[in-house]
N, C-alpha and C positions, 0 to 999 in steps of 0.2 A: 386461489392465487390470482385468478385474471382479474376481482375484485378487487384484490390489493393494488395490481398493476392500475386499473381503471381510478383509481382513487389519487392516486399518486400526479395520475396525467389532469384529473377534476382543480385537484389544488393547484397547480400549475399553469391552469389554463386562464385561472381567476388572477393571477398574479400580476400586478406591471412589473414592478424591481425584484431580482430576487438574487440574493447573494450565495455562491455554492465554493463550500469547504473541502475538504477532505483531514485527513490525519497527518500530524507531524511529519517531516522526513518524509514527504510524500516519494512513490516510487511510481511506473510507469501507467498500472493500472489507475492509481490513484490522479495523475494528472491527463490522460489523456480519457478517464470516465468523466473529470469535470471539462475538459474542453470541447467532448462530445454532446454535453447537454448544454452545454451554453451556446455553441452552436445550432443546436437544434430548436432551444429556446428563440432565436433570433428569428430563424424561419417562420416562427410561429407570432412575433411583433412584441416577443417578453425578453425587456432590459437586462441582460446579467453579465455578472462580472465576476471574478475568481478571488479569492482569500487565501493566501498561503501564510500556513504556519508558522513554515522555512523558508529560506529563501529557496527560489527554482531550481533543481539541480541541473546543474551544466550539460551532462548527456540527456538530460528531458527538454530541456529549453525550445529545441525548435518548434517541442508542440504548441508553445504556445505564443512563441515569436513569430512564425510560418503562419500559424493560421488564426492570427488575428486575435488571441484571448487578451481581453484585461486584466490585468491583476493586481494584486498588491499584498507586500508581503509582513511580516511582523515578527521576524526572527528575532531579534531582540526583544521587544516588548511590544505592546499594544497600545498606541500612542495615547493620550492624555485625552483627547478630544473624540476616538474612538467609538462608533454610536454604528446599532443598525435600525437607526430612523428611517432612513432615506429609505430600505427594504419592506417590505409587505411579508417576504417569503424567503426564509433559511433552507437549503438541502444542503446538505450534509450526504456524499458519497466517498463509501469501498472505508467506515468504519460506523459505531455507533456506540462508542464507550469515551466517557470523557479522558480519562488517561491518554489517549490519543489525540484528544485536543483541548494541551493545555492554554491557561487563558483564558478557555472561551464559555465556559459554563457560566459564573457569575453574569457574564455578558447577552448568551444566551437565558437567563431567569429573569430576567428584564423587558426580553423582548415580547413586543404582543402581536408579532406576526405567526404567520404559520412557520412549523419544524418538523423540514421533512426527512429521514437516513433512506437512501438507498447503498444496501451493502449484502457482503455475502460471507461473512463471517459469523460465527457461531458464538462467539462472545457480546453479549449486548448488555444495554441498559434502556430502560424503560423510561424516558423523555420526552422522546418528539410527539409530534401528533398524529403526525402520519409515516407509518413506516413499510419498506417492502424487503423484506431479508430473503433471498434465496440463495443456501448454504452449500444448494446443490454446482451453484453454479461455479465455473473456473475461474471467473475474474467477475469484477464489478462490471466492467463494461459489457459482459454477456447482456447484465440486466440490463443496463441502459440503454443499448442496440436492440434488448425487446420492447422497452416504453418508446423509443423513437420511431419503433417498424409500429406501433400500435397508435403512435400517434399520427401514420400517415406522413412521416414527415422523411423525403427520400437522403437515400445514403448518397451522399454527394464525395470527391474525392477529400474534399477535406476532413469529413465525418467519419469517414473508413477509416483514413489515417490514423486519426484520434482514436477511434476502435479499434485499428489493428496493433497500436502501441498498447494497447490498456492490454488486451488479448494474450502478444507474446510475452510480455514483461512474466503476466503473471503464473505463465504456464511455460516457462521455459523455451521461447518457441515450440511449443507442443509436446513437450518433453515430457513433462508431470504427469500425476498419473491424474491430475485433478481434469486432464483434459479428455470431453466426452464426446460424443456423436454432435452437437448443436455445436459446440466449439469450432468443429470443424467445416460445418454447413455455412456459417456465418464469417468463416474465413475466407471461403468460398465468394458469399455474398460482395464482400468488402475486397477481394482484388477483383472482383465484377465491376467492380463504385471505383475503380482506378486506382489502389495502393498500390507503390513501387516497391516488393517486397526487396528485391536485392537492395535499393539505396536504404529503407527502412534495416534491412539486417547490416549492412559495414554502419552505419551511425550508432548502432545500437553495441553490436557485439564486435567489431573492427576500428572502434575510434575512440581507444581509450587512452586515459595521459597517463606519460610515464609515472606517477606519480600513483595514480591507483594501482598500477601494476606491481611496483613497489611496498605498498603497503598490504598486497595481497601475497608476496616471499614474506611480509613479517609474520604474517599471521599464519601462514604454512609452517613457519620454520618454529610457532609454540605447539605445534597440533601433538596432543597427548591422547594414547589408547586406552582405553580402559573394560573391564568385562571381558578380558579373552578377546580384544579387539573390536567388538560391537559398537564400544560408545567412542565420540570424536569429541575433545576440546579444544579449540582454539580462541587466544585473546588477543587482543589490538589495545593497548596500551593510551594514553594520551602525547606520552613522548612520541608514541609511532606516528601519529598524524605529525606532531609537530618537525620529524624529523623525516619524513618523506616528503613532508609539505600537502598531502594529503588530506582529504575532509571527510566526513562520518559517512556523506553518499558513497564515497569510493566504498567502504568494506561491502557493498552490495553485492550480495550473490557469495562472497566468500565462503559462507557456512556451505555451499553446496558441494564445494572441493573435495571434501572428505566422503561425499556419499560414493563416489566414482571407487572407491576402496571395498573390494569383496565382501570381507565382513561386516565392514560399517552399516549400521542399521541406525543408529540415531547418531546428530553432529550438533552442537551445540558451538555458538560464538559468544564471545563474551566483550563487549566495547567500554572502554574508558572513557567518556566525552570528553572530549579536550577542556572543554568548560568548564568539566568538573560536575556532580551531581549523579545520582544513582546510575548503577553499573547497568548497562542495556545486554540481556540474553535475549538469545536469539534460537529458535529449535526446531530440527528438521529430524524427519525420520522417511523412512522406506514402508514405514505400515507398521512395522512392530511397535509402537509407541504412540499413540494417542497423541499429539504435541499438545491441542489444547487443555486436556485434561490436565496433564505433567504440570502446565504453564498456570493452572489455576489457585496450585498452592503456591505460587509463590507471584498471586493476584495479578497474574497476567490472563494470557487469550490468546486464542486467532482460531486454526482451522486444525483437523486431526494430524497432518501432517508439516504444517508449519505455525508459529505458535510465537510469543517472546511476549518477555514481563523487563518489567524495570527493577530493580534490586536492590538496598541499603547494603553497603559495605566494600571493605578494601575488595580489589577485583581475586584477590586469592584467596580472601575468604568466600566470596560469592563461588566461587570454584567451586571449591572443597563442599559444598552443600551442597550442589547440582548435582557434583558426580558422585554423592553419596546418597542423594535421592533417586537417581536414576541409576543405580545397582543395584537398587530393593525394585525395582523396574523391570529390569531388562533380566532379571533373574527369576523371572515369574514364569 
């Protein structure tokens, strides 16, 4: 593994420009694992700049308002002129399957720079050139706080930040069971580097708009039991966004509502994009359910205990086949 790592910091070091992605609907880890490395990029005198899929979500913003990220975004489309010329070197962190970023495959088979994934999910594809997957780890940014600490290059308060966002997002504030011994050590490290963890926790879990809240009573109020009360369904419609005024980032974390419930072992969400286009599941378990595996028939991904595919059909039919796939499941 410390080859992998050692390899990843080689290609990196060679680079002047280097552009760093991440996955759709980027969420906390995913934004504050690319404003970590591009900050630490700088330190090291290598140009880089961020790519968003989506636009910034509102509660992630300051990561990258505050501490100085570039960016640029492509939510609609990928404009006409669109080229990564200017670039030597693509990373790509916290995924490594192109369903996650759409758009950009065609664009990336073009390129004749290097393509690097740093991620820690268990779903992959075989693209880039240089890759470091550690599946053990709790968030993306584990890994990147190890290529940083191995590149010599100190945790500054900015860097923490961007760490300690990537960290809590993806472990619940330490909640998860994904969070381990090294989790905790380098959480450590990082309000040593100066993170404000109180201002960091009201921004994050204290400053939310009415408007997400709202859309998180709509989706409570479809939650269906099923299996003797083990499995959770909940859907978010596209009328719901439109009529709480509400956007796809808000339903974040909703799917976890349901685990707070005794029985509940697996929680499933289901979103209607307001755009329109295949139905987004989403899937959390407590351990009895494998999430990626589940999520593989129906050619999705992620990690044992959280997991989500995209889906072809009305959102009640995508239903009706979830929870009939997951009571040949949960009945084993």
């Amino acid at each position: 593994m410390a080859d992998q790592y050692d390899a990843i910091l080689r290609s990196l070091e060679s680079s002047k420009q280097v552009l760093v992605t991440t996955h759709v609907r980027p969420d906390g880890d995913a934004l504050g694992s690319v404003a970590a490395m591009i900050l630490a990029m700088r330190k090291k005198g290598i140009a880089a700049r961020a790519l968003l899929l989506s636009h910034l979500p509102t509660k992630y913003a300051f990561v990258f308002e505050e501490l100085g990220i570039e960016w640029m975004d492509v939510e609609k489309s990928f404009p006409a002129d669109f080229s990564l010329a200017g670039f030597d070197t693509l990373l790509v962190v916290d995924t490594g399957t192109w369903s996650q970023l759409p758009g950009l495959k065609p664009i990336v088979e073009k390129f004749a720079g290097k393509k690097l994934v740093v991620d820690h999910h268990l779903t992959q594809e075989d693209w880039a050139d240089g890759k470091l997957v550690v599946t053990e780890a709790a968030a993306a940014g584990e890994i990147v706080a190890e290529l940083i600490e191995r590149w010599d290059v100190p945790f500054d308060a900015s860097i923490a930040t961007a760490l300690y966002v990537a960290l809590v997002s993806d472990t619940g504030w330490f909640q998860f069971s994904s969070t381990r011994p090294y989790t905790m050590r380098l959480a450590a490290k990082l309000m040593e580097a100066g993170v404000d963890t109180d201002k960091l926790y009201q921004r994050l879990y204290q400053n939310e708009r009415a408007a997400r809240v709202a859309l998180q009573a709509r989706a409570m109020a479809t939650m269906e039991l099923h299996a003797d009360e083990r499995v959770s369904v909940m859907t978010i419609k596209a009328t719901d966004f439109a009529e709480t005024k509400a956007g796809v980032p808000d339903s974040e974390n909703v799917i976890n509502i349901p685990l707070q419930i005794r029985t509940v072992g697996v929680s499933v969400l289901l979103v209607q994009p307001p755009e329109g286009g295949m139905i987004r599941a989403s899937f959390r378990s407590k351990g009895g359910v494998d999430c990626s595996k589940f999520a593989e028939q129906f050619a999705g991904g992620g990690h044992a205990r959280a997991a989500g595919a995209k889906i072809e059909g009305s959102i009640c039919d995508v239903k009706k086949r979830i929870v009939a796939a997951l009571l040949l499941v949960v009945t084993v």
